[in-house]
Backbone as a ProteinNet text record, in pm:
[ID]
protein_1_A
[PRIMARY]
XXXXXXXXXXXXXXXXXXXXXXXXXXXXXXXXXXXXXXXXXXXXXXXXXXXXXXXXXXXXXXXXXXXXXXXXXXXXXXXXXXXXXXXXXXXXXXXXXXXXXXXXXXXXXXXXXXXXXXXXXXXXXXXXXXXXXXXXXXXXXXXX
[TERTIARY]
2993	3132.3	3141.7	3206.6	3256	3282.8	3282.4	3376.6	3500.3	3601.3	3696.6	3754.5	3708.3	3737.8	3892.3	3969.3	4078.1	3993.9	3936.3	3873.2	3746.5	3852.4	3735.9	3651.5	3635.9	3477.6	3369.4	3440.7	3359	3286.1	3419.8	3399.5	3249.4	3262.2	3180.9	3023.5	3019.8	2894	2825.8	2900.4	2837.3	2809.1	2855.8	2812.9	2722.2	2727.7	2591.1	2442.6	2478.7	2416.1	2351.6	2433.4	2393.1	2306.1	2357	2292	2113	2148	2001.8	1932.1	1969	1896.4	1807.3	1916.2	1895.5	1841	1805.6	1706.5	1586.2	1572.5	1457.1	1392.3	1470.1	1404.4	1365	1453	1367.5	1270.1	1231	1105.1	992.4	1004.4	902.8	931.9	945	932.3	846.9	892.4	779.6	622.5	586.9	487.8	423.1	533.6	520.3	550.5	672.2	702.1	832.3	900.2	1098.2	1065.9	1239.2	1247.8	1269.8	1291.1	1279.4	1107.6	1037.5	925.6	856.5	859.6	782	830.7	948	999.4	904.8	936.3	804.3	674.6	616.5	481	489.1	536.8	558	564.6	684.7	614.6	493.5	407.7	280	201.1	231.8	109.9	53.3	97	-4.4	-54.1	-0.6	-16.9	-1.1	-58.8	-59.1	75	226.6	298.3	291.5	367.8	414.4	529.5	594.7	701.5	825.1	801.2	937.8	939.9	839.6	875.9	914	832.1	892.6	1003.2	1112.7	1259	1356.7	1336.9	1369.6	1392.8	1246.1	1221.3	1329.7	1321	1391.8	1533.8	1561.3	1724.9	1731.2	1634.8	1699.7	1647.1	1700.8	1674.6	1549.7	1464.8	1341	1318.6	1412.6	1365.1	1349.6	1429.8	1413.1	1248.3	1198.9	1096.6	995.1	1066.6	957.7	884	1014.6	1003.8	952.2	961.8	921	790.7	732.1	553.1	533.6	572.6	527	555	590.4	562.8	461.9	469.7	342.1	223.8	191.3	100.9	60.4	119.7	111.6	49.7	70.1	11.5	-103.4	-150.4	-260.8	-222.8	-139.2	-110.6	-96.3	-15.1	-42.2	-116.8	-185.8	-255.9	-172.4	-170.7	-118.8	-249.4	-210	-363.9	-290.2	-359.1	-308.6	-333	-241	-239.3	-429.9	-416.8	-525.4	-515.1	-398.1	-411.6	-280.1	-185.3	-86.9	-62.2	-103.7	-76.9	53.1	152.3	331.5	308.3	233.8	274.1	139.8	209.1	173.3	164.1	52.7	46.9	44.4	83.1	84.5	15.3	-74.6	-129.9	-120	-123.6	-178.4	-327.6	-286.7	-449	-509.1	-635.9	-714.1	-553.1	-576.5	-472.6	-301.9	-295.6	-187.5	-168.8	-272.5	-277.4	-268.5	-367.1	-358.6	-233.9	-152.7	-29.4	115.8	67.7	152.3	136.8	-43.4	-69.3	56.5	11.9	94.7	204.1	280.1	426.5	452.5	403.7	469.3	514.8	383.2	437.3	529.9	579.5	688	818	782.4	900.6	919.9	850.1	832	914.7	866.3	928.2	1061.7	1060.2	1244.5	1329.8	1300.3	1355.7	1396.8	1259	1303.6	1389.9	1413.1	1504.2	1651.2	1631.6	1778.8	1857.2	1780.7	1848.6	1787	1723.1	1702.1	1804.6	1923.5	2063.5	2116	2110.6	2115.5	2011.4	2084.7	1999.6	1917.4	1796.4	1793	1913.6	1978.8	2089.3	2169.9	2204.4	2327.3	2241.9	2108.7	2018.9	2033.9	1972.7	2057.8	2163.3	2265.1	2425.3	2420.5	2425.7	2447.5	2357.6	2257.6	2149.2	2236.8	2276.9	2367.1	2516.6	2587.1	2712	2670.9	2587.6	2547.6	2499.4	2458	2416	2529.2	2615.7	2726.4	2874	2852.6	2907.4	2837	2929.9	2886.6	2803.8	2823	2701.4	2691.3	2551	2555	2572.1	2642.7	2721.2	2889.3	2919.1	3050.9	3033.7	2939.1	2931.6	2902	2831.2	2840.8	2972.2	3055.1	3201.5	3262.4	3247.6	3350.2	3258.1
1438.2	1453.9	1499.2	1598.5	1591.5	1539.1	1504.9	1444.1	1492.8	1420.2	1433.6	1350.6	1428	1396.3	1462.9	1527.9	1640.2	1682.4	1774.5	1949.4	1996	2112.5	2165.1	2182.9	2234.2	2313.2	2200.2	2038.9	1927.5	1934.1	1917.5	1825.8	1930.6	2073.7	2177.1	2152.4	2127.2	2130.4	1983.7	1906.8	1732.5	1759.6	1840.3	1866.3	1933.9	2053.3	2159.4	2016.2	2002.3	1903.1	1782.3	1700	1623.7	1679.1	1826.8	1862.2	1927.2	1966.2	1991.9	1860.1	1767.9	1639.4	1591.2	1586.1	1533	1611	1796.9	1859.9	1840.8	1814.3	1803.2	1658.5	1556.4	1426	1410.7	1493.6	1505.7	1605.3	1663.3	1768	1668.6	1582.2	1494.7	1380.7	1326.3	1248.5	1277.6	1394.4	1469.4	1480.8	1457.3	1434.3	1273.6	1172.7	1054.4	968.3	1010.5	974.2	1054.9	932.6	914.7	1032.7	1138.3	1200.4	1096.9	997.9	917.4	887.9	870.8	836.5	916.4	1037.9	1170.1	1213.6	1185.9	1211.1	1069.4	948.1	864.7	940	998.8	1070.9	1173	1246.1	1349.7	1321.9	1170.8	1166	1080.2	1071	1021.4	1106.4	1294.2	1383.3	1461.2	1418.4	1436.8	1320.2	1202.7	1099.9	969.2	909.4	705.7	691.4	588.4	535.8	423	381.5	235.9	238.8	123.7	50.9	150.7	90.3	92.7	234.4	358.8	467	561.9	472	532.7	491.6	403.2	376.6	447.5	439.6	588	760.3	790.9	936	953.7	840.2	835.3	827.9	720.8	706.6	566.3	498.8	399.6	250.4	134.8	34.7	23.8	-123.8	-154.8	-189.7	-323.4	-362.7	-277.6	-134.4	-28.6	50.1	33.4	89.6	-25.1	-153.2	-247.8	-239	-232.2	-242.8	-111.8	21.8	109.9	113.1	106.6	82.3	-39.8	-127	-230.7	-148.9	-82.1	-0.2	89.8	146	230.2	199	81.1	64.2	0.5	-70	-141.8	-49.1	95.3	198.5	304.6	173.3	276.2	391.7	443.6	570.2	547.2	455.3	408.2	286.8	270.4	165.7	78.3	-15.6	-99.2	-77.4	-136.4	-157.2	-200.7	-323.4	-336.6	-219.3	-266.4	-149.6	-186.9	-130.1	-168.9	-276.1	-208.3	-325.5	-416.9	-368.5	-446.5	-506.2	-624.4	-748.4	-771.3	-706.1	-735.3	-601.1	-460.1	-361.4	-317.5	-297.5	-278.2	-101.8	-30.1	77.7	146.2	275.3	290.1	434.6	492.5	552.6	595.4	751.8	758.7	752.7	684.5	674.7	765	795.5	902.5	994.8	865.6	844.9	968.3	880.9	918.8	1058.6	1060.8	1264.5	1338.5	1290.3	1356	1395.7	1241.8	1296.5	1333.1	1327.3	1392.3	1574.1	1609.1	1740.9	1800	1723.2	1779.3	1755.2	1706	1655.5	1770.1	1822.4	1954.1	2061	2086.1	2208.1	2203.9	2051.1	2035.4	2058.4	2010.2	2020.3	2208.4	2249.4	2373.8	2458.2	2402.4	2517.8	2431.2	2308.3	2317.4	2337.6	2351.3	2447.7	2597.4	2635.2	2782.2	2768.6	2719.5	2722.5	2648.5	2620.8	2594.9	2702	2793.4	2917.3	3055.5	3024	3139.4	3248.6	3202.8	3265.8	3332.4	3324	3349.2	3549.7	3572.4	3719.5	3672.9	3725.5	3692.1	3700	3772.8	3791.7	3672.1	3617.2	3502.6	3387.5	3396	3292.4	3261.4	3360.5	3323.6	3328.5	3380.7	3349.3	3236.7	3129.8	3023.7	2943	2964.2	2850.6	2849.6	2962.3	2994	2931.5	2907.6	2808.8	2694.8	2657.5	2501.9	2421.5	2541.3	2494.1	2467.9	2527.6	2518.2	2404.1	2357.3	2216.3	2118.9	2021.7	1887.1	1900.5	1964.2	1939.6	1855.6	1818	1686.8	1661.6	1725.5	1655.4	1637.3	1712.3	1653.5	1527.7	1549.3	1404.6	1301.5	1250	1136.9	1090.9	1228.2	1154.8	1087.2	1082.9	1016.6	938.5
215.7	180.2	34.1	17.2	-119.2	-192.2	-345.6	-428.8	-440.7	-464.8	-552.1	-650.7	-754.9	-924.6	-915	-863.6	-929.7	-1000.2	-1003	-1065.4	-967.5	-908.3	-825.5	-861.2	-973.5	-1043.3	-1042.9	-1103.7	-1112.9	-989.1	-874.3	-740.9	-693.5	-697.8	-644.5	-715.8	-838	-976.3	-879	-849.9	-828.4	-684.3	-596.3	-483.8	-440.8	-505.5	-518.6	-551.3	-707.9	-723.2	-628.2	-558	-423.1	-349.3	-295.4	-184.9	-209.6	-311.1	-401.2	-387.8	-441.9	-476.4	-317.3	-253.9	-108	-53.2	-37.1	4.5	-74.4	-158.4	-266.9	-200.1	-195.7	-111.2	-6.4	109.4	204.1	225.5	163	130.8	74.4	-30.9	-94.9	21.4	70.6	167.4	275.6	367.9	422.1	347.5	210.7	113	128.7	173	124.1	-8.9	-91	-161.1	-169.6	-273.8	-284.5	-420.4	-437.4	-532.8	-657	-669.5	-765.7	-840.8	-723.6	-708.9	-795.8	-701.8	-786.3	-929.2	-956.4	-1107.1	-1222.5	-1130.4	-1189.3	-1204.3	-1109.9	-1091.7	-1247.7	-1223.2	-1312.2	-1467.2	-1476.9	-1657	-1629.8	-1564.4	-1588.5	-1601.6	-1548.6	-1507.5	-1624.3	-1737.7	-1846.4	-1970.5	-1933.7	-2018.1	-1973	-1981.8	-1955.2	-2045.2	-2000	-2051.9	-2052.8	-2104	-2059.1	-1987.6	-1968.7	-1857.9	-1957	-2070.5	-2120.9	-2188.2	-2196.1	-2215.4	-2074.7	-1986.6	-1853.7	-1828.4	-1845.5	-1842.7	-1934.1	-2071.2	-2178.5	-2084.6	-2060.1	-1988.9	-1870	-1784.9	-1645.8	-1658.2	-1759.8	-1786	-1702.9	-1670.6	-1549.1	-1605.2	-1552.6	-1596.2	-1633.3	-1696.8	-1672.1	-1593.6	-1486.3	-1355.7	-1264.6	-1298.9	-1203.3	-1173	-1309.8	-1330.5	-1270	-1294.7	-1255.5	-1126.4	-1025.7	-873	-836.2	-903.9	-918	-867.5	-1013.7	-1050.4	-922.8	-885.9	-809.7	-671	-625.8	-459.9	-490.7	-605.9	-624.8	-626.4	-694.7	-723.5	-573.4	-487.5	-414.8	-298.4	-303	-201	-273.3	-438	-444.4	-548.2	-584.7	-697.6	-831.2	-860.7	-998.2	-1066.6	-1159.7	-1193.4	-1342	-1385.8	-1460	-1557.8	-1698.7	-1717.7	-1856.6	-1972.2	-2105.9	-2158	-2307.1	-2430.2	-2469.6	-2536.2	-2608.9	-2727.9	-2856.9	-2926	-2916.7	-2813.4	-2818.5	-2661.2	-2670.1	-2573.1	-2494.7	-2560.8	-2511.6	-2410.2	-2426.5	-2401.6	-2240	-2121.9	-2031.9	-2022.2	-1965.3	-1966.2	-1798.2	-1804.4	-1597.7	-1631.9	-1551.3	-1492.8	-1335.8	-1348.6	-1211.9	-1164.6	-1057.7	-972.5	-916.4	-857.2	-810.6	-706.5	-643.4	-493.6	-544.5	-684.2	-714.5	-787	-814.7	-870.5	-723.9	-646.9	-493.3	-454.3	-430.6	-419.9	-480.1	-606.4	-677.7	-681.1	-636.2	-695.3	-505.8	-403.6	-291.4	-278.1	-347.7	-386.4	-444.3	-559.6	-637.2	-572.7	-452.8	-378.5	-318.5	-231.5	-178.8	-278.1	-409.5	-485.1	-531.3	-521.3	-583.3	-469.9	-352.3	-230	-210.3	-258.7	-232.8	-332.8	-455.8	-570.9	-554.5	-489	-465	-320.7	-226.6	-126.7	-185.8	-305.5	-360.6	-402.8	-453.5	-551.9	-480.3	-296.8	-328.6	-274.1	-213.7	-204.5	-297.4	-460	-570.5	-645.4	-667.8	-717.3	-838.5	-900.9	-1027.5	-1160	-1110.6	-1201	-1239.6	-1084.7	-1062.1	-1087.8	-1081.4	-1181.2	-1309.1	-1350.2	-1496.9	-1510.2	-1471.3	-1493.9	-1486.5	-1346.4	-1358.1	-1467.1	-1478.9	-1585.2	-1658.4	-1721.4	-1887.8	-1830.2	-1765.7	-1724.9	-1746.6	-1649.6	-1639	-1817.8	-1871.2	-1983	-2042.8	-2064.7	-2105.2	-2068	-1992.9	-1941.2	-1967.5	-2027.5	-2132.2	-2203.3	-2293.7	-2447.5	-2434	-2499.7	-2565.5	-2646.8	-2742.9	-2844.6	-2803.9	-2683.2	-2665.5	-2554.5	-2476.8	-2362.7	-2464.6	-2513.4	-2642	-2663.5	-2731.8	-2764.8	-2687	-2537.2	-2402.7	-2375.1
[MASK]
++++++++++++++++++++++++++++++++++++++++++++++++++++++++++++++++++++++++++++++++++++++++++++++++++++++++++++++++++++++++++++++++++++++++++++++++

């Protein structure tokens, strides 16, 4: 269903949006893993974090991240492991398991990116990038 905010342009931007999101999930699902999941995967795929820089990156709670890392790890993809010199600070990794399926997750994500835009000319590609960019700065979303 649509939103309605009153402003079509919104209601249309958050819908496009949805339907992207939700083809993108069930594409990584078919993979074995949630689009949430794999966006976890991804700030891990060049560096060990911790809990709480992976909640920063994501935007989402810590318990979110908690229960997170705890299904993951629980099927094998990510590993926990201490800081080295700091005792408070828990670190996550992906596992053998979890590069595996993160490296076959990408393609899924890759081919449902391009089945998002590929209705779109290169032209109306960048047109839209350069719109979208242009709705809510972030220096005006801050102010509200």
């Amino acid at each position: 269903m649509q939103p309605q905010t009153g402003n079509d342009v919104v209601d249309a931007l958050i819908y496009a949006a949805h339907r992207v999101r939700n083809a993108a999930d069930a594409r990584l699902r078919e993979c074995g893993i949630s689009f949430p999941s794999y966006k976890l995967m991804r700030a891990l795929e060049n560096s060990d974090r911790s809990m709480r820089e992976i909640s920063e990156i994501l935007h989402i709670s810590p318990r979110t991240v908690t229960d997170m890392i705890d299904a993951l790890q629980a099927r094998g993809l990510v590993d926990r492991y201490p800081h080295a010199s700091d005792r408070r600070v828990t670190l996550v990794r992906l596992a053998p398991d979890g590069q595996r399926q993160f490296a076959a997750a990408g393609a899924a994500a890759e081919q449902a990116s391009r089945a998002a835009i590929e209705g779109l000319s290169p032209q109306d590609q960048r047109t839209l990038q350069d719109l979208l960019g242009r709705v809510a700065p972030a220096d005006q979303s801050a102010a509200t």
